[in-house]
C-alpha positions as a Markdown table, in Angstrom:
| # | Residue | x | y | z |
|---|---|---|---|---|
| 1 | Unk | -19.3 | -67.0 | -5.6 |
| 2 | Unk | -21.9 | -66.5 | -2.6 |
| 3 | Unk | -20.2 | -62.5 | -2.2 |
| 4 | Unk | -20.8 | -62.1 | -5.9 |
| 5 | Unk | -24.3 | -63.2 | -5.7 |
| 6 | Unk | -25.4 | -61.1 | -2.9 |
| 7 | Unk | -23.6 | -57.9 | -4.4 |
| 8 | Unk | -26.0 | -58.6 | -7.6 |
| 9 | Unk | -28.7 | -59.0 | -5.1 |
| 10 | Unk | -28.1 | -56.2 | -3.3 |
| 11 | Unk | -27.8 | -53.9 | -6.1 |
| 12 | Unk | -31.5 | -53.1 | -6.7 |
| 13 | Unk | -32.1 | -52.1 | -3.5 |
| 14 | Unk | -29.3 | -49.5 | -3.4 |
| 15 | Unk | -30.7 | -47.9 | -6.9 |
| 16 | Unk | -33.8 | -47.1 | -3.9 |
| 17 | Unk | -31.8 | -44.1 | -2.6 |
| 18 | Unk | -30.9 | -42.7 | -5.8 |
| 19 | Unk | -34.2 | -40.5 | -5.4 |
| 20 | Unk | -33.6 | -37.1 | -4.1 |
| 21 | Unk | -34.5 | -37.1 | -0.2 |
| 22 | Unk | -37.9 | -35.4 | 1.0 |
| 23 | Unk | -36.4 | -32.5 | 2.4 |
| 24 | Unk | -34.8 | -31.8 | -1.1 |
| 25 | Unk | -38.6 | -32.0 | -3.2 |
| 26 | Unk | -39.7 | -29.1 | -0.7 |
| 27 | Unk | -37.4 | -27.0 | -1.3 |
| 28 | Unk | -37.8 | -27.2 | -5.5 |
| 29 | Unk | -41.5 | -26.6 | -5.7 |
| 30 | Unk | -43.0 | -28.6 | -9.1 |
| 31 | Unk | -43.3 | -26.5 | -12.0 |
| 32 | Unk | -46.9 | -27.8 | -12.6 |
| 33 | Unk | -47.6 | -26.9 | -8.9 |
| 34 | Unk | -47.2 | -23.5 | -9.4 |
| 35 | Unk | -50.3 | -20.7 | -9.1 |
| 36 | Unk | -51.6 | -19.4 | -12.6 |
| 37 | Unk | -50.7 | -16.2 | -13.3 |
| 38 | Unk | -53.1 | -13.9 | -14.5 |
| 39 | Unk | -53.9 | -13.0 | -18.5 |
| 40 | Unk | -52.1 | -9.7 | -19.4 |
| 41 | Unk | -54.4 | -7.8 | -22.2 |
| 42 | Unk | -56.3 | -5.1 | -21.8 |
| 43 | Unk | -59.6 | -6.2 | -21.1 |
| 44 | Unk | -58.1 | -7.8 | -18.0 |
| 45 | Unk | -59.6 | -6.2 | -14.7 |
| 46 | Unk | -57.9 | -7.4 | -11.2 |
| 47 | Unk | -60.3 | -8.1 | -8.5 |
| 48 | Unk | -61.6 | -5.7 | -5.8 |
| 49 | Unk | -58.8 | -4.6 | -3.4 |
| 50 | Unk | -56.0 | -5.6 | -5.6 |
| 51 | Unk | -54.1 | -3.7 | -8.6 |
| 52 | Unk | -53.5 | -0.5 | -8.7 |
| 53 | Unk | -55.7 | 2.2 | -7.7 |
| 54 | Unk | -57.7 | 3.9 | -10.8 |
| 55 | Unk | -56.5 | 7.4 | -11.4 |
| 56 | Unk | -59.2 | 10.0 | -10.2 |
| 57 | Unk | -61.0 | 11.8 | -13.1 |
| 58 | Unk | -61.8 | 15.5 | -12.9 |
| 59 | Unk | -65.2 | 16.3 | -11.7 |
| 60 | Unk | -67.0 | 18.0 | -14.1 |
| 61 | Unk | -68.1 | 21.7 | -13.6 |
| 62 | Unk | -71.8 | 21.8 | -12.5 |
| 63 | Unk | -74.2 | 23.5 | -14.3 |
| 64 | Unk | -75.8 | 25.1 | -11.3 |
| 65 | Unk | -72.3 | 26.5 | -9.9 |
| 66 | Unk | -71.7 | 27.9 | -13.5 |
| 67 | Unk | -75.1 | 29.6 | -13.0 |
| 68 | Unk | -74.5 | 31.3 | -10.0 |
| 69 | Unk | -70.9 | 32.5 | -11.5 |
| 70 | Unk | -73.1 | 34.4 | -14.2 |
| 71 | Unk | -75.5 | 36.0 | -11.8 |
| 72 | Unk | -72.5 | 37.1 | -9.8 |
| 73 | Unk | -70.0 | 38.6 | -12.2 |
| 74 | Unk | -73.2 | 40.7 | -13.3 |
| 75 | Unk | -74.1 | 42.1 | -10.3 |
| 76 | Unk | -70.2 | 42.7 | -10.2 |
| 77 | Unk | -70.5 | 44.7 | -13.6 |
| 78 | Unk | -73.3 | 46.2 | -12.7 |
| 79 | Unk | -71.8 | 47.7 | -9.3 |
| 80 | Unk | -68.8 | 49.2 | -10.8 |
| 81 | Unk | -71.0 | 50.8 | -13.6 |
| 82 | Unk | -73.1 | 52.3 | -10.6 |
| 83 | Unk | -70.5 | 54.1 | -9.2 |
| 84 | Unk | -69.9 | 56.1 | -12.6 |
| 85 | Unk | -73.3 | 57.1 | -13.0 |
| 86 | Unk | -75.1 | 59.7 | -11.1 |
| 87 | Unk | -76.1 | 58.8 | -6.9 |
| 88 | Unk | -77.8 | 62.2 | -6.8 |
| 89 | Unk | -80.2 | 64.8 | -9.0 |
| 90 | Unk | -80.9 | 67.8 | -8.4 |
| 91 | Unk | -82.6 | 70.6 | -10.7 |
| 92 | Unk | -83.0 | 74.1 | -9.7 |
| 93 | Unk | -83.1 | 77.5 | -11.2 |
| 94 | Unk | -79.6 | 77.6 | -12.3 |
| 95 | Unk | -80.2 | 74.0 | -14.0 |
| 96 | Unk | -79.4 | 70.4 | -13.1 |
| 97 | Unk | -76.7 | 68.8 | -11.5 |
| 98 | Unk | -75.5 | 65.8 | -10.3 |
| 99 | Unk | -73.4 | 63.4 | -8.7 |
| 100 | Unk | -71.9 | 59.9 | -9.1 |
| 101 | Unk | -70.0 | 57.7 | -6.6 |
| 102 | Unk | -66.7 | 58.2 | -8.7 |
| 103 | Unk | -67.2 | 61.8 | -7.1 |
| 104 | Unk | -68.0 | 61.1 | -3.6 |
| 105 | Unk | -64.6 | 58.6 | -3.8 |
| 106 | Unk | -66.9 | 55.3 | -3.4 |
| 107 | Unk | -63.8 | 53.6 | -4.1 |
| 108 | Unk | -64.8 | 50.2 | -1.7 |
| 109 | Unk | -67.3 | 49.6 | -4.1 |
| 110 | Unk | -65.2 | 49.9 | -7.3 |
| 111 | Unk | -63.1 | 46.9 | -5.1 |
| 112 | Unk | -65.5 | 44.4 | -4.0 |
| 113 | Unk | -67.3 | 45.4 | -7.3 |
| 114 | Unk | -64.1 | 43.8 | -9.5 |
| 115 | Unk | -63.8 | 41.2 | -7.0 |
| 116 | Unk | -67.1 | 39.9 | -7.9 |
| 117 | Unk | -67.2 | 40.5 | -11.4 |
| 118 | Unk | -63.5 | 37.9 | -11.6 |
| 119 | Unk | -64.8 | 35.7 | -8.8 |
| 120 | Unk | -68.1 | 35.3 | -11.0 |
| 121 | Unk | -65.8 | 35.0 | -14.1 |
| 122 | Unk | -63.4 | 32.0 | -12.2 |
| 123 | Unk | -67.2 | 30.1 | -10.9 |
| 124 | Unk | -68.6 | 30.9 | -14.7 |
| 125 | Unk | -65.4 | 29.9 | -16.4 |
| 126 | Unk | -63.2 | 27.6 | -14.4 |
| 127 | Unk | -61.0 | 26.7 | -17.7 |
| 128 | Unk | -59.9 | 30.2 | -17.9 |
| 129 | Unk | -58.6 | 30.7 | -14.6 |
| 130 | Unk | -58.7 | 30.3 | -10.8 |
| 131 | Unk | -59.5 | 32.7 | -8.3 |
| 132 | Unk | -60.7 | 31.3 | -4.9 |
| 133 | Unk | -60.0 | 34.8 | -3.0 |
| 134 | Unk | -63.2 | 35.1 | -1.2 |
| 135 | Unk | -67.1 | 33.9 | -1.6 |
| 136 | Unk | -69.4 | 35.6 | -3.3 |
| 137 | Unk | -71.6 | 36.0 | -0.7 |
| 138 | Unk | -69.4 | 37.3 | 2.1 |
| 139 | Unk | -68.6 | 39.9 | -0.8 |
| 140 | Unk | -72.3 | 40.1 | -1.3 |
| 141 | Unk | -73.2 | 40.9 | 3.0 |
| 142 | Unk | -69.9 | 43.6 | 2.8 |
| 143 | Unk | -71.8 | 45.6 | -0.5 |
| 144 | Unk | -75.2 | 45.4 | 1.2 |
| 145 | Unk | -73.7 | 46.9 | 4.8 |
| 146 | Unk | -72.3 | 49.4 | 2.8 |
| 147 | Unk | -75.0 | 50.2 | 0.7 |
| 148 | Unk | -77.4 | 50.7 | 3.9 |
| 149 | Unk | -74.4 | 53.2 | 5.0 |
| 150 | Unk | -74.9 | 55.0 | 1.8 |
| 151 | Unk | -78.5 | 55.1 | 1.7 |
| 152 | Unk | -78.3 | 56.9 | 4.9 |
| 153 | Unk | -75.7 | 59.8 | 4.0 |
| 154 | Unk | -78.0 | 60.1 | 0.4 |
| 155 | Unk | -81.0 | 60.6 | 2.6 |
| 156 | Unk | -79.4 | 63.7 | 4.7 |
| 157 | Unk | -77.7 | 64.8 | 1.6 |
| 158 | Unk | -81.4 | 64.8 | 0.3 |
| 159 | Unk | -83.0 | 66.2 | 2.9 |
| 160 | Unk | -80.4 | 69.4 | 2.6 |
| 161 | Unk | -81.1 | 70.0 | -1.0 |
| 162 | Unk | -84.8 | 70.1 | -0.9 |
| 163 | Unk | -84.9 | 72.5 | 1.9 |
| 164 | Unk | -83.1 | 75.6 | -0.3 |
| 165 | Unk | -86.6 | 77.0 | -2.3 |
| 166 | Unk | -87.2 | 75.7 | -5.7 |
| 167 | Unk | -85.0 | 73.1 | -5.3 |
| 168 | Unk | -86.2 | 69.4 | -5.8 |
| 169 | Unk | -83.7 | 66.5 | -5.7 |
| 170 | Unk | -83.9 | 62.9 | -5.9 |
| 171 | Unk | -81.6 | 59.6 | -6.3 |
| 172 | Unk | -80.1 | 58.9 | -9.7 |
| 173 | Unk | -79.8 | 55.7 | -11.4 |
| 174 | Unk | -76.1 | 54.8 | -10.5 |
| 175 | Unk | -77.2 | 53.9 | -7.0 |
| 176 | Unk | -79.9 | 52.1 | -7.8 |
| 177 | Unk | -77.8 | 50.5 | -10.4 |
| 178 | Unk | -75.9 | 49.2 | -7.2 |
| 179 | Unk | -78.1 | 48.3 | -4.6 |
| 180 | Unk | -79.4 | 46.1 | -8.5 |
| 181 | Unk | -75.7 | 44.9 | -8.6 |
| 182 | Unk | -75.2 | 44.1 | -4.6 |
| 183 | Unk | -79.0 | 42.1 | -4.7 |
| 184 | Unk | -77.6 | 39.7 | -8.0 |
| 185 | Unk | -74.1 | 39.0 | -5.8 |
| 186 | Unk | -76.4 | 37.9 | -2.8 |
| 187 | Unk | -78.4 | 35.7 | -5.0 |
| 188 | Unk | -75.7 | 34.6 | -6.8 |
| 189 | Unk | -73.4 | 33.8 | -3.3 |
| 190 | Unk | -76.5 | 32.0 | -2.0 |
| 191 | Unk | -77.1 | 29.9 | -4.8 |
| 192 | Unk | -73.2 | 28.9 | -4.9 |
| 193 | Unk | -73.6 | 27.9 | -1.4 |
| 194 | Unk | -76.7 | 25.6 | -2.1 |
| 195 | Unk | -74.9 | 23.8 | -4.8 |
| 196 | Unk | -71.8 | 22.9 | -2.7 |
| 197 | Unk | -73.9 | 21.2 | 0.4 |
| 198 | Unk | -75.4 | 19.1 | -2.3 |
């Protein structure tokens, strides 16, 4: 009878150890412990430094850069027109003639001529197309080196016409149409270089 009783006695004591151990409650985290995850909508912003990065958005063309693609793809135009119409007058007895750059095989400034006129186009119209060949301006210096070149050889040419008797001469409009042209690609280059160190 006394083993019986202290085996009923006993027994409350054992049901103790029928808790899982320490050891095991750290390794099964509580369910009501856990961290709040975050709403998922679409007014939900994460905090600074987490998430994903923001896709970049295009920059938007600036006005002043669009600008100075206009003032360059005219001086462009205007240069190659220049070259077609006459560099030199002359009027004597026999009449009046003349000569244009297309004759004198000014072909370097039919080139940097339609390189500005699509370079102003790309700056004026960057939705159209792209075409980074080259800056304005360094087109713009290369015009004005050789229009000082030219200037030169018009001047002797000139000089050689006026000195046969009754013979006056004098520059025609196609090369002031260019040295017009080569001044609006300088102004233009420049002002494309302003807006880019702002």
């Amino acid at each position: 009878m006394v083993g019986r009783d202290r085996r009923r006695a006993l027994a409350p004591v054992l049901d103790v150890h029928d808790h899982p151990r320490m050891d095991e409650e750290g390794q099964q985290p509580d369910p009501a412990q856990q961290l709040p995850q975050p709403p998922q909508g679409l007014g939900y912003q994460p905090p600074p430094g987490l998430g994903p990065t923001p896709t970049s958005r295009p920059v938007p063309t600036r006005d002043g850069n669009a600008n100075a693609g206009w003032v360059v793809l005219t001086g462009g135009v205007l240069v190659i027109v220049g070259v077609f119409l006459p560099w030199i007058t002359a009027t004597g007895p026999s009449g009046t003639f003349s000569a244009s750059g297309k004759d004198a095989n000014e072909w370097a400034f039919l080139i940097l001529g339609g390189f500005a006129t699509v370079r102003g186009l790309s700056m004026a119209r960057p939705g159209m197309f792209r075409f980074q060949l080259g800056t304005p301006l360094i087109g713009g210096v290369i015009l004005a080196v050789l229009v000082a070149l030219r200037w030169s050889d018009l001047q002797k040419a000139l000089d050689d016409l006026r000195s046969v008797p009754r013979v006056t001469a004098s520059l025609g409009i196609g090369f002031w149409t260019v040295i017009a042209g080569t001044v609006l690609v300088l102004l233009g280059g420049v002002m494309a270089m302003q807006r880019r160190r702002l």
